[in-house]
SEVO-504447 format. One record per residue (C-alpha): residue in three letters; x, y, z. Coordinates in steps of 0.02 Angstrom, whole numbers, plus 50000, padded with zeros to 5 digits. Example, Ala and Ser with C-alpha at 12.3 -4.5 7.8 and 13.67 -1.06 7.14 Angstrom:
// SEVO-504447
ALA506154977550390;SER506844994750357;
//
This chain:
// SEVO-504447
UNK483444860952088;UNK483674861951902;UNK484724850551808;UNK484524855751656;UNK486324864951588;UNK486534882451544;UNK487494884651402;UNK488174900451307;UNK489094900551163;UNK490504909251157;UNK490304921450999;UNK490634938551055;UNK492224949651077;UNK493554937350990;UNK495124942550889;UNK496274934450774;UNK498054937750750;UNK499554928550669;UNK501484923950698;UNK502784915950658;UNK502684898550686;UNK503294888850834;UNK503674903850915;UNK503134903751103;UNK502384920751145;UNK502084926251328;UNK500304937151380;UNK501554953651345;UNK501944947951144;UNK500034943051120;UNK499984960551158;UNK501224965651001;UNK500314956750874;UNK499334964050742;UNK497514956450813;UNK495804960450682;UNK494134956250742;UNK493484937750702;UNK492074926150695;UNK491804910750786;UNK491284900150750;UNK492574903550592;UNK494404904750525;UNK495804915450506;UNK495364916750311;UNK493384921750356;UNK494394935650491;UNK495314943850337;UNK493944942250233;UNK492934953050340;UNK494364963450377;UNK494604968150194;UNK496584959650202;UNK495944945950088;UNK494954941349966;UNK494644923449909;UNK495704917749750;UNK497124928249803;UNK498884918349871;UNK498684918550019;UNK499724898650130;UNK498714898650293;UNK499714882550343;UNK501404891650345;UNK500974904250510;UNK500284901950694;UNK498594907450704;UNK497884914550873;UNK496144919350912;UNK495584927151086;UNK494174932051174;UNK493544936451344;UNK491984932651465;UNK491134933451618;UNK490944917351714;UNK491254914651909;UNK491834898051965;UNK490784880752003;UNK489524882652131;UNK489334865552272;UNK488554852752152;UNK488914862451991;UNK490074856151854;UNK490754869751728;UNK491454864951566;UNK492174873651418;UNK491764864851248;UNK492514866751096;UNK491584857550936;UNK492964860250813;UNK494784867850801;UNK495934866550641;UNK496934857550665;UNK498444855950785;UNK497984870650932;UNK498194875251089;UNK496944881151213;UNK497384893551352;UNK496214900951495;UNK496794914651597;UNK498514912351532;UNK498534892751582;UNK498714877851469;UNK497094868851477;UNK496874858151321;UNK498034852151156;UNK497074845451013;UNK497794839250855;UNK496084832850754;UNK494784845750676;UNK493514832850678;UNK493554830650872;UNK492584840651000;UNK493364841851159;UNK492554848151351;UNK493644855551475;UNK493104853251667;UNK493594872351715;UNK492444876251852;UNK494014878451972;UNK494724889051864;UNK493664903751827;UNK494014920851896;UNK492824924552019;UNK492604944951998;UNK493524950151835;UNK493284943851658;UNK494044925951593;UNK495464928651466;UNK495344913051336;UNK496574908951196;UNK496684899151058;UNK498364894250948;UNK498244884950809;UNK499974880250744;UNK500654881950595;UNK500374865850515;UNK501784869150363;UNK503014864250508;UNK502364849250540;UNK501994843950380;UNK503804845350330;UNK504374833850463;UNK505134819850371;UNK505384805050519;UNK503714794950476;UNK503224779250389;UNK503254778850210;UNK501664776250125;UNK501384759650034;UNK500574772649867;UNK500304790549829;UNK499354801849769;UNK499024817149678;UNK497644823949755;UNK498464833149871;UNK500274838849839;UNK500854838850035;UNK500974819750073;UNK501344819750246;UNK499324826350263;UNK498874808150289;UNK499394810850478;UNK498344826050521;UNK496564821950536;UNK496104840050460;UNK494994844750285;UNK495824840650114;UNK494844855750027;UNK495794868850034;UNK497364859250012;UNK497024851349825;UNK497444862149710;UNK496744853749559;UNK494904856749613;UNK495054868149808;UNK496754875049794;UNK495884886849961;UNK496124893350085;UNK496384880850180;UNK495504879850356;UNK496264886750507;UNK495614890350680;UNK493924886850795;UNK492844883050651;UNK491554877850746;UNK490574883250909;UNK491674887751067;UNK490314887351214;UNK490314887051416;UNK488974875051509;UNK488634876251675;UNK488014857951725;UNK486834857051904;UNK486794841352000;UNK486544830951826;UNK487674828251682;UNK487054819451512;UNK488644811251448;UNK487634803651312;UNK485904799051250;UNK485684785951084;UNK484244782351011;UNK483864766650891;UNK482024766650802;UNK481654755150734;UNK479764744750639;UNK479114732050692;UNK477664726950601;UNK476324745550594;UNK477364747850755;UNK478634758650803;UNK479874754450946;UNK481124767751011;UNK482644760351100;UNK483334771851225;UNK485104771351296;UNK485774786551412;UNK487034790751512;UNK486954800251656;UNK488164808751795;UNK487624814951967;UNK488544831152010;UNK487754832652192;UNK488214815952265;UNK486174810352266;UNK485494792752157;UNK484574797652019;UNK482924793952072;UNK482084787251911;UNK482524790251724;UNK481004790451585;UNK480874792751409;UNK479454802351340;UNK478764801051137;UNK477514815451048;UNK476274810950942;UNK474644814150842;UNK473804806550996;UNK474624811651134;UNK476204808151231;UNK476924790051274;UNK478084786851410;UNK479234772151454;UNK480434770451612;UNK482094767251604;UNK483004754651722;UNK484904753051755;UNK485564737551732;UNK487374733651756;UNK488464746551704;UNK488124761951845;UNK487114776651787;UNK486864770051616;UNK484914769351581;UNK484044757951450;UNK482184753251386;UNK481014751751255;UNK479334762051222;UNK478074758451082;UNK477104769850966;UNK475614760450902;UNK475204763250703;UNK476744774450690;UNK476644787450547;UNK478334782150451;UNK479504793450384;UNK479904793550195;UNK481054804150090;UNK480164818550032;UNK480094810649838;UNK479124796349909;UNK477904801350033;UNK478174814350207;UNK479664813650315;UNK478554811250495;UNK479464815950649;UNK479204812050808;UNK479834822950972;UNK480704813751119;UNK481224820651284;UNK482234813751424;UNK481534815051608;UNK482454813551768;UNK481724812851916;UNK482184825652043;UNK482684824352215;UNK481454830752342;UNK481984847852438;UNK481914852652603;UNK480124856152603;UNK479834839452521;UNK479254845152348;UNK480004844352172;UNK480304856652060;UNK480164855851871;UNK481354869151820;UNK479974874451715;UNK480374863051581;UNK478644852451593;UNK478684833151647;UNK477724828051821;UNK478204834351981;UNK479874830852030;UNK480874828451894;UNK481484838051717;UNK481624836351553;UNK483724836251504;UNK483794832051347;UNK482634830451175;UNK482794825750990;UNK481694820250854;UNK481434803750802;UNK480884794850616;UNK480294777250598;UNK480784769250435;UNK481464753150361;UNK482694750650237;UNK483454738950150;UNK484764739450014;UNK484164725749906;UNK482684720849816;UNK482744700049846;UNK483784691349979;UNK485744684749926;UNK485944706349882;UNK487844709649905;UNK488114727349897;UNK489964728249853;UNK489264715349705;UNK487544722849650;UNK487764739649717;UNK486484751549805;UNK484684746249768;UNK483764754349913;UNK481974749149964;UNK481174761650091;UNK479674754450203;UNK479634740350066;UNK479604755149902;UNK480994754749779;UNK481714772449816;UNK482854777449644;UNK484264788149725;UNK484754805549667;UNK485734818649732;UNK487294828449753;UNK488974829249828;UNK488934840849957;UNK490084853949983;UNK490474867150135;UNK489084881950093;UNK490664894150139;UNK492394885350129;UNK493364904150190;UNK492404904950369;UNK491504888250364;UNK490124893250503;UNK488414892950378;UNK486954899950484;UNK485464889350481;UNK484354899650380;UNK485764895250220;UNK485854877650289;UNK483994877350260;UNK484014885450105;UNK485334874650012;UNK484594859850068;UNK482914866049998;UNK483584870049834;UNK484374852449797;UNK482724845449867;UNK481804858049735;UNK482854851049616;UNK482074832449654;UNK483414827149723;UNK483354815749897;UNK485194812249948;UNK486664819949967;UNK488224813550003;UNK489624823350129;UNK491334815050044;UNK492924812050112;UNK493764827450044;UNK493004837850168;UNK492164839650337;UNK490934832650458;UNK488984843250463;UNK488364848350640;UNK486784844150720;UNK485864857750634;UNK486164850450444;UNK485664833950507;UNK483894840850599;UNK483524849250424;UNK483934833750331;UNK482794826350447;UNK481454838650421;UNK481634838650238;UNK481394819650181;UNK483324822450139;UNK484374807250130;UNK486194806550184;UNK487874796650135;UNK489014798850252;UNK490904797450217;UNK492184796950356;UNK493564812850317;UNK494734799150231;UNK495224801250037;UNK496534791949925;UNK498044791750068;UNK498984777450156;UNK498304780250314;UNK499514777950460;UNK498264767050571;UNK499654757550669;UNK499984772350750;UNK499204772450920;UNK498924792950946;UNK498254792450766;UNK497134781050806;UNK496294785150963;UNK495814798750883;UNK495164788450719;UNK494234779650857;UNK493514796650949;UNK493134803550803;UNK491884790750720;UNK491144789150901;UNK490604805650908;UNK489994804550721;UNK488794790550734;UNK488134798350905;UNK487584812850833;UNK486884804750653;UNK486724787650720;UNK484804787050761;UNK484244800450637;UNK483074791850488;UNK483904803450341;UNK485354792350380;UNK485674778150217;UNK487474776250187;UNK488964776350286;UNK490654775450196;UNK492714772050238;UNK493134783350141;UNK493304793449958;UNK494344785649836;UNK495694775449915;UNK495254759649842;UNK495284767849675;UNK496714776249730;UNK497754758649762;UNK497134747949586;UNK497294761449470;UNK499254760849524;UNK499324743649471;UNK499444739949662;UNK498284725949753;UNK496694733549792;UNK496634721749943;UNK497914735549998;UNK496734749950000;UNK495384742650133;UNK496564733850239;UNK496404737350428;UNK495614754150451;UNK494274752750315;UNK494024733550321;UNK493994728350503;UNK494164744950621;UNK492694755150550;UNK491544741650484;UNK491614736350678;UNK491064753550761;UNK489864754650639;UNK489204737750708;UNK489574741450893;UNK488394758450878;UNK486904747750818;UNK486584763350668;UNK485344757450552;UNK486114760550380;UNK487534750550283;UNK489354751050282;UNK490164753250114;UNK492054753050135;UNK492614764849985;UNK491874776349839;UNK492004766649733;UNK492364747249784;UNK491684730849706;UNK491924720349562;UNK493794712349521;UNK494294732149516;UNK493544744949619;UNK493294757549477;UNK492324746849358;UNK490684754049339;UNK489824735749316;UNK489804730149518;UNK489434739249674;UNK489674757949702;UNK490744765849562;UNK491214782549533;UNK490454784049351;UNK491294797249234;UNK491304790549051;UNK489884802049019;UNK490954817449053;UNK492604815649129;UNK493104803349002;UNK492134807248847;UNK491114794148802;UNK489374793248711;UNK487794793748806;UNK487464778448778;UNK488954772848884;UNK487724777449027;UNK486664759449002;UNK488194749848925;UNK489294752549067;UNK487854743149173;UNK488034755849331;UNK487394748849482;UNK487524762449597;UNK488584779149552;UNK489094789549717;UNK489904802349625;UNK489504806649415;UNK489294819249283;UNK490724830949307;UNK490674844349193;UNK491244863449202;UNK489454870049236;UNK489334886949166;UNK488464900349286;UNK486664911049236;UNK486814927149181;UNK488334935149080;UNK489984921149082;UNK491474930248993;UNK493034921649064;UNK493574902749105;UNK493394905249287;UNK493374892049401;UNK493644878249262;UNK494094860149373;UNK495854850149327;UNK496354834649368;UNK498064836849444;UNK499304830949323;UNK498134831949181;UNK498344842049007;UNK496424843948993;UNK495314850849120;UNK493364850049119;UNK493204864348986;UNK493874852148863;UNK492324839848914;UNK491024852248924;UNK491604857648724;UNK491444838248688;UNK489814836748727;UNK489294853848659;UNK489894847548506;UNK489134830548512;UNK487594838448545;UNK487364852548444;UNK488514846448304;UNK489564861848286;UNK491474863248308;UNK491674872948483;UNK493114878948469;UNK492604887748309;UNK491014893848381;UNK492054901848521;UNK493134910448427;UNK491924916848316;UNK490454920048401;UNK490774921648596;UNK489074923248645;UNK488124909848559;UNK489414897448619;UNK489214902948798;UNK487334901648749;UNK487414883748702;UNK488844876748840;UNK487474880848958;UNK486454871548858;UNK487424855848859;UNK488004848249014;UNK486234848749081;UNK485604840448926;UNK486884827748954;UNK486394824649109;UNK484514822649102;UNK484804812048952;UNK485944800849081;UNK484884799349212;UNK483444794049114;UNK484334779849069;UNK484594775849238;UNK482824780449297;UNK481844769849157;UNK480874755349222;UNK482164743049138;UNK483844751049222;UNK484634740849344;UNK485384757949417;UNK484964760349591;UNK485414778349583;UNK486784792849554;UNK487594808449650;UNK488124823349552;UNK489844829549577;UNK489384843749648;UNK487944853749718;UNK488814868649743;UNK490384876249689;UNK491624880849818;UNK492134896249737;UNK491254907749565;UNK491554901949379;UNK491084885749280;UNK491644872149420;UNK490924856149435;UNK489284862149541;UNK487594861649473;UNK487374879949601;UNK488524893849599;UNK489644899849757;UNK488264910449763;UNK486774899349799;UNK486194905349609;UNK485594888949534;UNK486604886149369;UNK485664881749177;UNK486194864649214;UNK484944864749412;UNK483504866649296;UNK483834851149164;UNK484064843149332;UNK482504848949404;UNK481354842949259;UNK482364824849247;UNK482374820849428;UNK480374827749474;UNK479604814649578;UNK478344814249445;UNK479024818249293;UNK479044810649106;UNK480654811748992;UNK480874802048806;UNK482164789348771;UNK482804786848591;UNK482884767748588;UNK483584767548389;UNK482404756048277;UNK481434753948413;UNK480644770848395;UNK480504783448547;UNK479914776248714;UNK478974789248833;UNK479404784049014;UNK478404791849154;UNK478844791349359;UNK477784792149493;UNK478634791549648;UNK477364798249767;UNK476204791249889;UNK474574794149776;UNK473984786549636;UNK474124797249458;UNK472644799149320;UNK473194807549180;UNK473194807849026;UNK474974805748895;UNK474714817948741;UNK476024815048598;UNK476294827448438;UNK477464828448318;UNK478104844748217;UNK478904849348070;UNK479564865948025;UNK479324873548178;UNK477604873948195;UNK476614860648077;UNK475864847348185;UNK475804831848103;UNK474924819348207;UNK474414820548380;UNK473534807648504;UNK473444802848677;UNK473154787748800;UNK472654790148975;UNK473804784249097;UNK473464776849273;UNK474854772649363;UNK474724768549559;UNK475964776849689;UNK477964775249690;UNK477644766749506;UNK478484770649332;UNK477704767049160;UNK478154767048975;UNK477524771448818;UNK478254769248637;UNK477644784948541;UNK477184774548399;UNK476044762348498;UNK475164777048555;UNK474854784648378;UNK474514767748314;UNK475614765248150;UNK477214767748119;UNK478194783948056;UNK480134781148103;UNK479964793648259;UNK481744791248294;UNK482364793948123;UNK483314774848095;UNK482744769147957;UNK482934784147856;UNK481844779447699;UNK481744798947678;UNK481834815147754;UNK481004814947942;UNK479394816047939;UNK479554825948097;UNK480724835848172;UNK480394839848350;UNK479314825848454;UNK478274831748602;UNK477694823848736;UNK476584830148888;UNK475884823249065;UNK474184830249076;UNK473344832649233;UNK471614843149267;UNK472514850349442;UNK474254853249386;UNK475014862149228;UNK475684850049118;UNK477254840949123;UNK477984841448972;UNK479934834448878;UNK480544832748690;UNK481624827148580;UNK482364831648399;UNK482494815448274;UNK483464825148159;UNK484804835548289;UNK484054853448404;UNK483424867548302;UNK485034880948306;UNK484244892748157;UNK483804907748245;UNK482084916648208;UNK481504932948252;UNK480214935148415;UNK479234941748289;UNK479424928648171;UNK479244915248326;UNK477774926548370;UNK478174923948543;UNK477274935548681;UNK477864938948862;UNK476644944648986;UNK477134945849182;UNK476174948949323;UNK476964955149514;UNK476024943949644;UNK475704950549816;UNK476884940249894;UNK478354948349790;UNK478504933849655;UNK478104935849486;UNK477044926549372;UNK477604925249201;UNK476864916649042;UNK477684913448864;UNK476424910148710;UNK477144906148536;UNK476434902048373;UNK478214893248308;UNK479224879948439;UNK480444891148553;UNK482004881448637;UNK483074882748787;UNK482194897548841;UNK483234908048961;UNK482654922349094;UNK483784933549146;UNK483144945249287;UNK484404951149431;UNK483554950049598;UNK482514935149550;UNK482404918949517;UNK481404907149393;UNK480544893049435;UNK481054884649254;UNK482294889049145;UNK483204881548993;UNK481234875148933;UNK480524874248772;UNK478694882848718;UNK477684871348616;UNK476794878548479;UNK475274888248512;UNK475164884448693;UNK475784894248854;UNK477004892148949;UNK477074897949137;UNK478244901549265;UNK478514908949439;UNK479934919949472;UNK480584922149645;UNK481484938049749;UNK483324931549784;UNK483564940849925;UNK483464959349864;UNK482314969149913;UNK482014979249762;UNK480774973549614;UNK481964976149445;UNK481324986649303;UNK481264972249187;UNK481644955949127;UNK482264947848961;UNK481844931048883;UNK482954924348760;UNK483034905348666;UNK484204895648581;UNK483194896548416;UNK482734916848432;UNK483834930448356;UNK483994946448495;UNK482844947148654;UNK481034949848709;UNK480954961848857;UNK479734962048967;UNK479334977149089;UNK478864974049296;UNK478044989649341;UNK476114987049417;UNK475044973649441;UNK475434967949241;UNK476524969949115;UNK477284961148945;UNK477764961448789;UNK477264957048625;UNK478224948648471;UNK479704959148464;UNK479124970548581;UNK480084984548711;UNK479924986348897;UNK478034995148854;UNK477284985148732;UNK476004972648822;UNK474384976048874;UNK474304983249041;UNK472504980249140;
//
C-alpha cells in the first residue's frame, strides 16, 4: 500500500473557442465553433496570442463573449479504496465545468480552487472528454437588480465588478486597460488518492528562546475503511533529522503536536543575514498486509508507514515595533526581525504575464532575483490583482524575500451582506493563509488596496470604508489561522484621514504623483509607505514614442507631466523645450531623473535619523512596454531608474544628504550580519577634474548598523560643501564620496553643490578609455578610466546586461562593471558607452579574449593582448 497521491496535471491537448454569450450549446455545436489550440494553465487572450489573432494593445472586450476551453485524457475509474478527484486551482471567473458531457462543478470566484470527487465517473476504456465555459461576464455585469453602493469609484469604469470576486487589472483603464482575464488560469490536474487523503496540513514556527518549535496540525481521511495507525512529523537539519508524534485529540482524524529544533539556524531576509530553511515531511503509518509487513512506497520513513506530504519551514521573530505601546495604524510599520531593525524596501508586484498569466518558475525565479539584486527585500501583491501560487511563495522563501499580502479587494463597496458573496470571501482567505500562512517571508497581511482612501477622499466617513468585511470578518480569520504576521486593514489607513502620510501606512506620492520638492519626503514625516514614487519610468535603449505613459482616470495630466517636473527640477532646464528641440538629450536626461528622484527619497528615509520604517515602489514591473510606472520593463529589461535603485537600496551602501547650512552629511548602511572596516574617502572637484581637498576617516561599524559623517568634520574646517552660504562662487563643484574596502571595489555616491554638469565634452576631451574583456562564463568584464569626471554613464549592448548603469567615473580612477547574456545566445559585435556630460559615443568592440577603446576611439582602437 501506497498512500501517497498521484497527480497529473492536466496540460496537454486543450482548445479554446468562443460564443456568444448565454447561449447553451449541446456536444454537436462545440463541434461548430471555431476552436485554436491553448495553454493551461492560461487564458483565452494568451490562446490568441499564440495563435497570431491578437496581439496585446489591440481592442480586443474578453468580458463580452463565452469562452470555452476543452481537453481530453486517459483515466479509468476509482479502484476499492481509491478516491479520484479533479482539481481546478483557478478559473476566471463565472464557469462551468463539464466531464464527459455532464455538469460537474459551477464556480463564480477566480480566487477559489475547487476538487471534484469523479472517480465514478471516468470512462473506463475510451478517453475522458472535459470542458470548461467561462461565461461572458459583460452579461452579468450589466444586471442592474443589486444594492447600491454607499461610494464609487473611478478605478474601474464597470461598477457592478464589486460582486465578482475576479482581477481588477485588466479592467482599469487608466493604468491596465487589458485584456482582461478569462479562463483556467491556473493548473487543471487529476489525483488519484490511495487509502489516505491529506485534507490539510498547517504549520506554525515559531522561537522560543535559541529554540525553534514547529507546531503541526493535519488533517487526514482514510479511503480504505482502516484507523490510521500513527501520524509523525519529521524536521531536517544540519544535524540530522528530528521527529515528533502526533496524537488525535478530539476532533476525528485531525492530528496535532509539537517538535523542537535545538539552536535553530533562523531565517533572515536576505539584506540582513541568510534565509535558513528547514525541510519537514509528514509520516503515516501504514497498515500491515497480508504477509504482515509494511511497505514504504519508496518514499523513505521506517517500515510501515510513508511520507504524504512535505514543505519547508523558517524560524524567525518579528515584531512591528521598536518599544512596547507601538500601534501600527498610529506609528506605522517599524519592523524588527529576530530583534534587528529591518528598513523595508521593495516593490509592488505585478503578474510577470498579465495576457496568459501562467509564469513558469524559472521567470518566477528570475524576477524575484532581480528585485532582490536591486536590494530590495519585500514585495507587496496589491489588491488590484491576483493571488501567487505555491511556487512564488517557496522562492520568496528561498530568497530572504519578504511579502505583503493584500486580499483581491480595491476601492469598492463591497457587498458583504450577501451570503453567496460571502462564503466565498470566507473560502477564499482560508485557502490563502493555508498556503502562505506558516511560510517565514510572510510580514504583512492587508484588507485591502485603497478603500479607505477611497471613502475620505469623497468627503464620506472613513469609518465607512473598514466596516464589516475589513474591520471584523478578516481581522478574525487572520486570528483564527494563528499566521504570524500583522493585519493592516487598508493601504493606506491611520491618522484622523487615511491618506495623510504622517500616521500608519500611507500611500506616499507628493514626491511624484503630486509634485512636490524632495524635501517633502522628511516633511511629510512618512511612517511607513506601501506604495510610492510613481513616475513614467522610461525604458533602456532607444525610447521614441510616449508609450505606455500611466493616467489617473479622470485626470488632465498623466505621469509624463511628473516625470518633466522633476527633470526640470533637477536638471534646471525647461522640458518641454528640450523636447522639442532636442529629442534625444531629453530622452537622455528623463531617464536620468526619476531614478535620481528616487534614491534622493529613500535616503531620506534610510538615514539613521528617519522615523520611516520603509517604502514600496509602485511598480516592479510594467504590465505592458513603454514608460509605465515599473522600475523593469514588460520585458524583464531592468529600466535606468533599477540601477539608481540598486546603488540606494545596497545592503551596504553609502549615499550623501544635502542638509542646507549644515553642510553635506555622508550616511553609510550596513545591514548585514558582519561587522564592516573600511575606510570613508571624501574629495572635492572643480572643473571637472581639479581635486581640491581630499581626506578620509576609517569607519567601523558593527552588523545591521548605519553611520554618519558630515563631509566637513571629516576634512576638518569648513568650506560651504553644500553651497548655503554663498560668500562666493563654490569652491567645488562635484563632491565625492567612497566606501573603501581591501576585498570589495569601492562603493562610491556624489553630489553637485552648484546643479549636475550638462556641458557636454568630447571622449577625447574627457579622455575616457573603454576596455572589455569576454569571461569564460559568457559575461563580460568591462572597465571605464577617465582623466575629467564622466556622469550618468549609459551601456547600451543588445543581448546583455550591465551590472551598473546610470554611474559616474571619478577622475583618474576606474570604473568596473560586469555585463551579463540576457538570454541570447549570440555575443554582439560591440557595445557603446555614452554620459550625460560626453558629446557622441565611445564604442567598444567584443571580439576575443579583449577588446576596447581609447578616447574617441572606433570598434578597433584598444589594445588587444
Amino acid at each position: 500500500m501506497a498512500p501517497s497521491p498521484e497527480r497529473t496535471s492536466l496540460t496537454g491537448g486543450w482548445q479554446a473557442a468562443c460564443s456568444p454569450p448565454d447561449r447553451d450549446l449541446g456536444p454537436s455545436e462545440l463541434e461548430g465553433l471555431d476552436w485554436i489550440d491553448a495553454d493551461v494553465p492560461g487564458t483565452a487572450a494568451g490562446a490568441l496570442r499564440s495563435a497570431g489573432r491578437w496581439e496585446p494593445g489591440e481592442p480586443k472586450d474578453f468580458d463580452g463573449e463565452d469562452w470555452w476551453f476543452r481537453t481530453g485524457f486517459e483515466a479509468g475509474p476509482a479502484e476499492p479504496g481509491e478516491e479520484v478527484v479533479l482539481g481546478f486551482d483557478g478559473i476566471a471567473t463565472v464557469a462551468e465545468v463539464y466531464l464527459n458531457g455532464e455538469p460537474i462543478l459551477e464556480s463564480d470566484s477566480m480566487f477559489l480552487a475547487r476538487t471534484v470527487d469523479v472517480g465514478g465517473r471516468l470512462r473506463p476504456e475510451e478517453a475522458n472528454e472535459l470542458a470548461i465555459r467561462c461565461r461572458a461576464l459583460g452579461p452579468l455585469l450589466a444586471e442592474s437588480r443589486r444594492p447600491r453602493a454607499r461610494w464609487r469609484t473611478k478605478l474601474a469604469p464597470e461598477r457592478n465588478l464589486r460582486f465578482f470576486r475576479t482581477m481588477l487589472l485588466g479592467r482599469a483603464p487608466g493604468f491596465a486597460p487589458g485584456p482582461a482575464v478569462v479562463g483556467p488560469w491556473r493548473g487543471v490536474w487529476l489525483e488519484r488518492r490511495r487509502q489516505l487523503a491529506v485534507e490539510a496540513l498547517e504549520l506554525r514556527p515559531r522561537l522560543e528562546g535559541a529554540d525553534g518549535v514547529l507546531a503541526v496540525t493535519a488533517r487526514l481521511r482514510a479511503l480504505a475503511g482502516k484507523p490510521i495507525e500513527s501520524v509523525a512529523v519529521e524536521i531536517g537539519g544540519p544535524e540530522g533529522a528530528r521527529r515528533s508524534e502526533l496524537r488525535c485529540e478530539g476532533q476525528a482524524d485531525v492530528f496535532s503536536g509539537e517538535l523542537r529544533v535545538k539552536d535553530v539556524e533562523r531565517w533572515w531576509p536576505h539584506t540582513h543575514g541568510e534565509p535558513a530553511l528547514y525541510d519537514v515531511r509528514l509520516l503515516v503509518g501504514v497498515a500491515q498486509n497480508e504477509h504482515g509487513g509494511g511497505q514504504d512506497g519508496g518514499l523513505g520513513g521506517a517500515r510501515g508507514e510513508v511520507a504524504v506530504a512535505g514543505a519547508k519551514v523558517g524560524f524567525r521573530e518579528f515584531r512591528f515595533g521598536a518599544e512596547p505601546g507601538h500601534e501600527v495604524l498610529r506609528d506605522g510599520i517599524d519592523l524588527h526581525v529576530n530583534g534587528v531593525r529591518v528598513f523595508v524596501r521593495g516593490a509592488v508586484w505585478t503578474p510577470l504575464d498579465p495576457v496568459g498569466m501562467a509564469p513558469g518558475k524559472e521567470a518566477l525565479r528570475a524576477a524575484l532575483a532581480q528585485a532582490k539584486e536591486a536590494g530590495m527585500n519585500m514585495v507587496r501583491l496589491p489588491g488590484t490583482g491576483s493571488y501567487e501560487a505555491d511556487t512564488f511563495w517557496d522562492l520568496c522563501d528561498e530568497l530572504g524575500m519578504l511579502v505583503w499580502q493584500d486580499f483581491m479587494f480595491a476601492n469598492f463597496d463591497y457587498p458583504i451582506v450577501d451570503d453567496r458573496f460571502r462564503a466565498n470571501v470566507v473560502a477564499e482567505v482560508g485557502q490563502t493563509l493555508g498556503m502562505a500562512g506558516g511560510r517565514p517571508s510572510l510580514a504583512v497581511v492587508c484588507g485591502n488596496s485603497e478603500v479607505e482612501q477611497q471613502v475620505a477622499m469623497l468627503g464620506l466617513d472613513p469609518s465607512l470604508g473598514r466596516g464589516e468585511l475589513f474591520g471584523e470578518l478578516l481581522p478574525g480569520l487572520v486570528a483564527e489561522s494563528g499566521v504570524d504576521a500583522v493585519y493592516v486593514p487598508s493601504a493606506p489607513c491611520g491618522g484622523e484621514l487615511p491618506f495623510r502620510p504622517g500616521a500608519g501606512i500611507a500611500n506616499y506620492y507628493g514626491v511624484g504623483g503630486y509634485m512636490r520638492p524632495i524635501e517633502d519626503a522628511r516633511r511629510a514625516g512618512v511612517r511607513f509607505a506601501s506604495e510610492c514614487l510613481a513616475f513614467s519610468n522610461v525604458p533602456a535603449g532607444a525610447y521614441e514614442r510616449e508609450l505606455g505613459v500611466p493616467q489617473d482616470e479622470g485626470a488632465d495630466w498623466d505621469f509624463k507631466d511628473v516625470r518633466d517636473h522633476y527633470l526640470g527640477l533637477l536638471f534646471d532646464v525647461d522640458p518641454a523645450l528640450l523636447e522639442g528641440e532636442d529629442r534625444e538629450r531629453y530622452v537622455q536626461l528623463a531617464k536620468a531623473a526619476t531614478g535620481e528622484a528616487m534614491a534622493e527619497v529613500f535616503g531620506e528615509w534610510r538615514r539613521a535619523g528617519s522615523g520611516c520604517g520603509g517604502g514600496l515602489v509602485l511598480w516592479l514591473r510594467d504590465l505592458s512596454p513603454g514608460a509605465g510606472w515599473g522600475v523593469i520593463g514588460s520585458d524583464g529589461t531592468p529600466k535606468p531608474a533599477y540601477y539608481d535603485l540598486k546603488r540606494a537600496l545596497a545592503p551596504i551602501a553609502v549615499w550623501t544628504i544635502d542638509e542646507g547650512l549644515g553642510g553635506i552629511v555622508a550616511h553609510v548602511a550596513n545591514d548585514g550580519p558582519a561587522p564592516l572596516e573600511a575606510t570613508l574617502r571624501v574629495a572635492f572637484y572643480r572643473d571637472g577634474d581639479v581635486r581640491v581637498e581630499e581626506a578620509s576617516v576609517p569607519v567601523e561599524l558593527g552588523p545591521h548598523s548605519l553611520g554618519e559623517w558630515n563631509v566637513e568634520t571629516i576634512v576638518g574646517h569648513f568650506r560651504d560643501v553644500s553651497w548655503a552660504y554663498r560668500f562666493g562662487p563654490p569652491a567645488q563643484d562635484a563632491i565625492v564620496v567612497s566606501l573603501e574596502r581591501d576585498d570589495a571595489p569601492a562603493i562610491q555616491a556624489i553630489r553637485f553643490p552648484a546643479g549636475r554638469p550638462l556641458g557636454k565634452e568630447a571622449p577625447e576631451e574627457l579622455e575616457l578609455s573603454a576596455r572589455a574583456r569576454v569571461l569564460p562564463d559568457g559575461a563580460v568584464s568591462l572597465a571605464l578610466q577617465s582623466a575629467r569626471l564622466v556622469y550618468g554613464v549609459r551601456i547600451e549592448t543588445p543581448g546583455l546586461l550591465p551590472s551598473d548603469d546610470g554611474f559616474f567615473v571619478e577622475p583618474g580612477a576606474t570604473r568596473e562593471l560586469t555585463l551579463r547574456p540576457a538570454g541570447q545566445d549570440v555575443m554582439p559585435e560591440k557595445m557603446t558607452v555614452g554620459a550625460i556630460n560626453m558629446d557622441g559615443l565611445v564604442e567598444v568592440a567584443l571580439h576575443g579574449d579583449l577588446a576596447g577603446a581609447g578616447a574617441g576611439g572606433g570598434g578597433g582602437g584598444g589594445d588587444p593582448r
